[in-house]
C-alpha positions in Angstrom: 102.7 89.9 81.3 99.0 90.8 80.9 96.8 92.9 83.3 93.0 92.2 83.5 91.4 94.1 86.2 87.6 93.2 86.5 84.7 92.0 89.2 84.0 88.9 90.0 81.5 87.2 91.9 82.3 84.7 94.1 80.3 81.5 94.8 78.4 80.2 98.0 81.2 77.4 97.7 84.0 80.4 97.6 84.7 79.9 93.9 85.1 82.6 91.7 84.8 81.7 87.8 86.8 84.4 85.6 84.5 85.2 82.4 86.9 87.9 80.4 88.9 86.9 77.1 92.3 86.1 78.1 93.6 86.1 74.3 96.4 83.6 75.7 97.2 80.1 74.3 95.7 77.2 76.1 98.1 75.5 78.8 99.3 76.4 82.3 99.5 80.2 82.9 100.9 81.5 86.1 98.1 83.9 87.9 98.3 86.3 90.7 94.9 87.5 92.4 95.0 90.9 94.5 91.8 91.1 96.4 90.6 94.1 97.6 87.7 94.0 99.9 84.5 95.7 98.8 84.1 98.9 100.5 81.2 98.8 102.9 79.3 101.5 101.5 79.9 102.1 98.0 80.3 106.0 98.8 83.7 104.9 100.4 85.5 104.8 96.9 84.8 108.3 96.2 86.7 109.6 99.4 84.5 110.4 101.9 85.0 109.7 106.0 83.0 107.1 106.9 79.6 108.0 108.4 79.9 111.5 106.7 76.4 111.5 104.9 74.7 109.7 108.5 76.4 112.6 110.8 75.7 115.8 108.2 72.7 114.5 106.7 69.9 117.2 107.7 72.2 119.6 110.2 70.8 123.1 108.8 67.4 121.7 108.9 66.7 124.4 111.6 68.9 127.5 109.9 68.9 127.2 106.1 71.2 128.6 104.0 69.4 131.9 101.8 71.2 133.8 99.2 70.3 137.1 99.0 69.7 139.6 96.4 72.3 139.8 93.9 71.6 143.0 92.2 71.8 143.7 88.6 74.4 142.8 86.4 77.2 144.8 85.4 76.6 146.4 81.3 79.9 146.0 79.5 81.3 146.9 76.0 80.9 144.4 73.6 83.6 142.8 72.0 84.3 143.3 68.3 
């Protein structure tokens, strides 16, 4: 058995044409096609809740973050 996972695009007709090298003889080859639907917003495969960026988007606007002095750093030993 041989796994090809890949996009394809799929016609106004609702074809879809596979263009990847199969590496199989020619004949009749049994297929099976999972298809996953494409997320809505490509952002969606990396985890995040739906409408995250649209709620948080611009939310300290009014009260921005500051970092403060960070003193001087610390003098250590070198190493030898």
């Amino acid at each position: 058995m041989h796994t090809i996972e890949t996009t394809v695009t799929v016609g106004a007709d609702g074809s879809a044409t596979l263009d990847e090298p199969l590496h199989l003889p020619p004949g009749r080859h049994r297929v099976v096609v999972p298809i996953d639907e494409p997320p809505a917003d490509p952002r969606d495969d990396l985890g995040w809740p739906p409408g995250f960026f649209e709620e948080t988007y611009g939310s300290l606007a009014e009260d921005p973050l500051t970092r403060p002095p960070q003193g001087e750093a610390q003098e250590r030993e070198a190493l030898e």
